[in-house]
N, C-alpha and C positions, 0 to 999 in steps of 0.2 A: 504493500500500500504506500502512496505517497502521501504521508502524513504533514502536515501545517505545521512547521517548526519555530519559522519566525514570520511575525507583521510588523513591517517599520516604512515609518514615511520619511524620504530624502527630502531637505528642503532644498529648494534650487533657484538661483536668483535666473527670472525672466528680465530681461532687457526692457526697456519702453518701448511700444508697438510703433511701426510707421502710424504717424497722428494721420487719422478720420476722425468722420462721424457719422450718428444716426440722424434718424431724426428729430425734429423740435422737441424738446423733453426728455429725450435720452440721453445719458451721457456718452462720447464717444468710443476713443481709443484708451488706451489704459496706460497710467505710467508705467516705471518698471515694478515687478512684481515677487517673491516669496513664492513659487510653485512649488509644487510636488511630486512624488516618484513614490507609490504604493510600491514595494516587493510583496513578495509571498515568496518564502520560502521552506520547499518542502524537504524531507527526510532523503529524499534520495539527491539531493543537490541542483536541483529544475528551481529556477527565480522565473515567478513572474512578473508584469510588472505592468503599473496603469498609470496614467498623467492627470493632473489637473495646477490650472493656473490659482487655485485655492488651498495654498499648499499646509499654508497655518492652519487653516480651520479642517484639511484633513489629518494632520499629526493629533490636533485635537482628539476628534473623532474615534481616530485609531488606538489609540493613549486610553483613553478615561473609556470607551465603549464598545469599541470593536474586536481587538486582541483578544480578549480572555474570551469572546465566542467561539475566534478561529483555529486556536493553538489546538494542537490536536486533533482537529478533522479530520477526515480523506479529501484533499483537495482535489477528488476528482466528481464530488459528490457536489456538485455545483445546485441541483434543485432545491437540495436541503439548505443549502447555506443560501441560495437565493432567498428563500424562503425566510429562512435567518436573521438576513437584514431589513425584511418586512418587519418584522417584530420591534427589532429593534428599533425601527423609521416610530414605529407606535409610543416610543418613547420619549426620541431627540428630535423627529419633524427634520429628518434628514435634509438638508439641500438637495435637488435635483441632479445637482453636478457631481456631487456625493452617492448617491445612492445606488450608481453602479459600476463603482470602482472597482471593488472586491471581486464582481463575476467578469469581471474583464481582464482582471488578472490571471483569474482562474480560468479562463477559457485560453488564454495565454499557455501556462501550464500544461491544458489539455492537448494544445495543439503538439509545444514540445517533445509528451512525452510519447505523442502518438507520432511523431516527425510528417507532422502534417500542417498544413498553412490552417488557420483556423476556416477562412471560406467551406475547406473539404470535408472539414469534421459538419458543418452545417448543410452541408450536400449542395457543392456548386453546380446554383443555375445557369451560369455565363463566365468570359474570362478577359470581359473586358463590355464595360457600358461608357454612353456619352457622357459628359458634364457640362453643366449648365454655369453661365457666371454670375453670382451672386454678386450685386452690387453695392458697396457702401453707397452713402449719400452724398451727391457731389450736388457742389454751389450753383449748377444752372442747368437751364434746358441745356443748351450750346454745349456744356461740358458733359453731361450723360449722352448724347448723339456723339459725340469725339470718342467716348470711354467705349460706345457700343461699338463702333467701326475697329476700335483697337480689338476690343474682344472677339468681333469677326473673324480678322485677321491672326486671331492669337488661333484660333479652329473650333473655338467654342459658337456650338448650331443654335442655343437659346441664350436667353438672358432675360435674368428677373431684378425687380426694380426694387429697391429700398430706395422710397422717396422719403418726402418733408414732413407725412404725417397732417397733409393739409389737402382734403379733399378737391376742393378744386383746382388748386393748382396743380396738384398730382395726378388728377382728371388731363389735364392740358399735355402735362409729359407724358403721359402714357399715350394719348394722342399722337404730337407729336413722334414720339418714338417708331409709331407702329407706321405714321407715312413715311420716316425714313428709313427702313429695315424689312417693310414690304410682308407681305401675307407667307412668305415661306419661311420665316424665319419664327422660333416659339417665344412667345415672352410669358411671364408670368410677375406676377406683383405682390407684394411682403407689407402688410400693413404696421409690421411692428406693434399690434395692438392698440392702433395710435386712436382709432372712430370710436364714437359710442355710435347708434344703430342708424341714425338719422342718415351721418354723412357715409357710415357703410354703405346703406344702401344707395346712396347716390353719387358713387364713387363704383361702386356694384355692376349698375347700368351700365357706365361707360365702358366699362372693362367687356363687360357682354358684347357689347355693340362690336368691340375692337379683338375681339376672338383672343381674350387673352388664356393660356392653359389652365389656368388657376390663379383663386384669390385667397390668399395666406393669412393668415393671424390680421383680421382687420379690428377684432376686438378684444380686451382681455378675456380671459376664457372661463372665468369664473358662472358663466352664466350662461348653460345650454339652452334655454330657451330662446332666448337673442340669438341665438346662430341659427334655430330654427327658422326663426321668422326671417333673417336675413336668406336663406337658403330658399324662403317662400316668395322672394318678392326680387329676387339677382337669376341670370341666366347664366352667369358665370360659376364653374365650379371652386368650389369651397374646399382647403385643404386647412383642416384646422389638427388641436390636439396637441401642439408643439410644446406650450410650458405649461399645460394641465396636471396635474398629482396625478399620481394613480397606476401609470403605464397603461395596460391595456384593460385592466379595470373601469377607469376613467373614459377610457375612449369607445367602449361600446356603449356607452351610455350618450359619446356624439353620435354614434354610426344610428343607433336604437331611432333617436329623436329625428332625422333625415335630415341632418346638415352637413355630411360628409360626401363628398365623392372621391377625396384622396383625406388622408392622415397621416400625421406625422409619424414618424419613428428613430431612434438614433439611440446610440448605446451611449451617451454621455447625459440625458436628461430621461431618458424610458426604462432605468434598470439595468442596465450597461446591455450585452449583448443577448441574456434569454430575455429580458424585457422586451426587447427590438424584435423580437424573432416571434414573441408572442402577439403582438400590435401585426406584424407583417401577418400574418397567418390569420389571425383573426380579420383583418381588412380580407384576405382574399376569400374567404368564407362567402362575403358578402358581394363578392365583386367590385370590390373597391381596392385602391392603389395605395400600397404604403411610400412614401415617400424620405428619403432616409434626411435626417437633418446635420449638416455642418460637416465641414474635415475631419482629415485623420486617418488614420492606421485602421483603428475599430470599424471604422465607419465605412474602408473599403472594404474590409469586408464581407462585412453587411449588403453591401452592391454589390459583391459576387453571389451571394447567395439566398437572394429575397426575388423570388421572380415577379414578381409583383413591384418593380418597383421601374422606375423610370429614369431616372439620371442621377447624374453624385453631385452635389454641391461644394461648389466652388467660387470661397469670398476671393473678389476683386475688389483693390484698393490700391491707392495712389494715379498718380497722369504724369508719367506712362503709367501702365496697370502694370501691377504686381498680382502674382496669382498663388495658386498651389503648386508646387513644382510635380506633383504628382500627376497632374494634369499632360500628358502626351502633346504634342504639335499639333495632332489630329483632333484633338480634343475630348479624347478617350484616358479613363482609366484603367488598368490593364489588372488580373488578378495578381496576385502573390505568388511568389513558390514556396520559399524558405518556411521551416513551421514556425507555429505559434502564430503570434502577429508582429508577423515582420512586414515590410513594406511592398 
């Protein structure tokens, strides 16, 4: 058995990110930062290991709450110990970005000791999908029509907008955008929760009108009936679910109410990877799309092995753009080989 021998978090100084921003009311880029490095290591000498840029408040975690769970496990017994850190979430009201560190380590683990990429131990659907460019928010129409031709050219086929969080004018760029980029190219728009229902839906409209793929977190998520009604009154689909509690607890109760046609999934805010796995599944039950959220190691993949899913998300930022370097010329991400979750 490969038993749980040690949990310890490395702190590790993050650099200050190239300065963006979101939109009106969000705050942007982040100074530099105190992250962290989860290991697990087990009895037969397999480290796994998980990241986050919350690095104090995982040493915490792990220190005063988590350790005396894991010491002695079978680290291969990932359902149990999922399960585990449910219990424990019932205690400390885990952070999201917290709450699936520990099974991404261990799936990490699993992949190692099986000399397997982790995509195969999940049963790879594909070995290479497109990526889409997620955009920070930039200062002008003029400047997102520059950024989208860069992203063209970079080989990226879609591109989704994080605008100002200000319906009408973000009505105008989306406009804008789609007569410069033309009907073959996919867009899709990120409301960063910014509307309450009013200007969702009339922010909604326009997107319908202008065939966008989907309309993303247009409101906080606290409140599935407002997504309902917003799903009753927009022709554009609705991909919600993204910073809801719950994993896929929570999100059958979007899919339930009929405001979903895609949902969120990602191993860094869903339960790390049997979270993600659980949401993906469950959406395709229904015939619906899970859609993976944000970069990363974990998070490819997850796009290798979620057939239900449709592109990898990929933040752009700065002019020129800066991107994922994981991102291909082609605009493709490509599976893994190496095991565990290696790149």
């Amino acid at each position: 058995m490969s038993l749980i021998e040690r949990v310890e978090v490395e702190l590790v100084d993050i650099p200050a990110a190239y300065p963006f921003r979101w939109r009106d009311g969000l705050p942007g880029s982040e100074p530099a930062l105190q992250g962290g490095v989860l290991t697990i290591t087990t009895s037969d000498g397999v480290i796994g290991r998980a990241s986050t840029p919350r690095g104090v408040i995982a040493a915490d975690l792990v220190n005063r709450r988590v350790r005396g769970d894991l010491i002695g496990q079978n680290a291969l017994h990932r359902e149990w110990l999922w399960h585990r850190m449910w219990e424990l979430d019932r205690i400390e009201e885990f952070p999201l970005y917290f709450l699936g560190l520990v099974d991404i380590a261990l799936w990490d683990i699993a992949g190692q000791l099986a000399g397997q990429p982790v995509h195969s131990l999940l049963g790879t659907y594909r070995t290479s999908l497109p990526a889409y460019a997620s955009t920070v928010t930039y200062g002008s129409v003029e400047e997102y029509l520059d950024v989208a031709d860069q992203c063209l050219e970079r080989g990226f086929s879609a591109i989704k907008l994080h605008a100002w969080g200000d319906a009408v004018r973000d009505a105008r760029l989306c406009q804008r955008l789609r007569e410069h980029v033309g009907d073959d190219v996919e867009l899709m728009y990120d409301g960063s929760a910014g509307f309450d229902l009013a200007d969702a839906i009339r922010l909604g409209r326009v997107l319908t009108e202008l065939d966008f793929r989907w309309y993303e977190e247009p409101m906080r998520e606290f409140n599935i009936t407002s997504h309902r009604w917003l799903a009753e009154r927009v022709g554009v689909p609705l991909l919600v679910g993204e910073t809801s509690d719950g994993a896929h607890f929570n999100t059958a109760d979007f899919i339930h109410a009929g405001t979903a046609t895609y949902v969120r999934t990602s191993s860094g805010l869903k339960g790390g990877i049997t979270g993600a796995m659980r949401i993906a599944h469950l959406a395709e039950s229904f015939g619906l799309r899970a859609e993976v959220h944000g970069m990363g190691i974990p998070n490819q993949h997850l796009c290798m092995a979620i057939p239900n899913t449709t592109y990898y998300e990929a933040l752009v930022w700065g002019n020129p753009i800066i991107t994922d370097p994981a991102v291909g010329k082609d605009g493709l991400i490509r599976a893994a080989v190496d095991p565990g979750l290696s790149p």
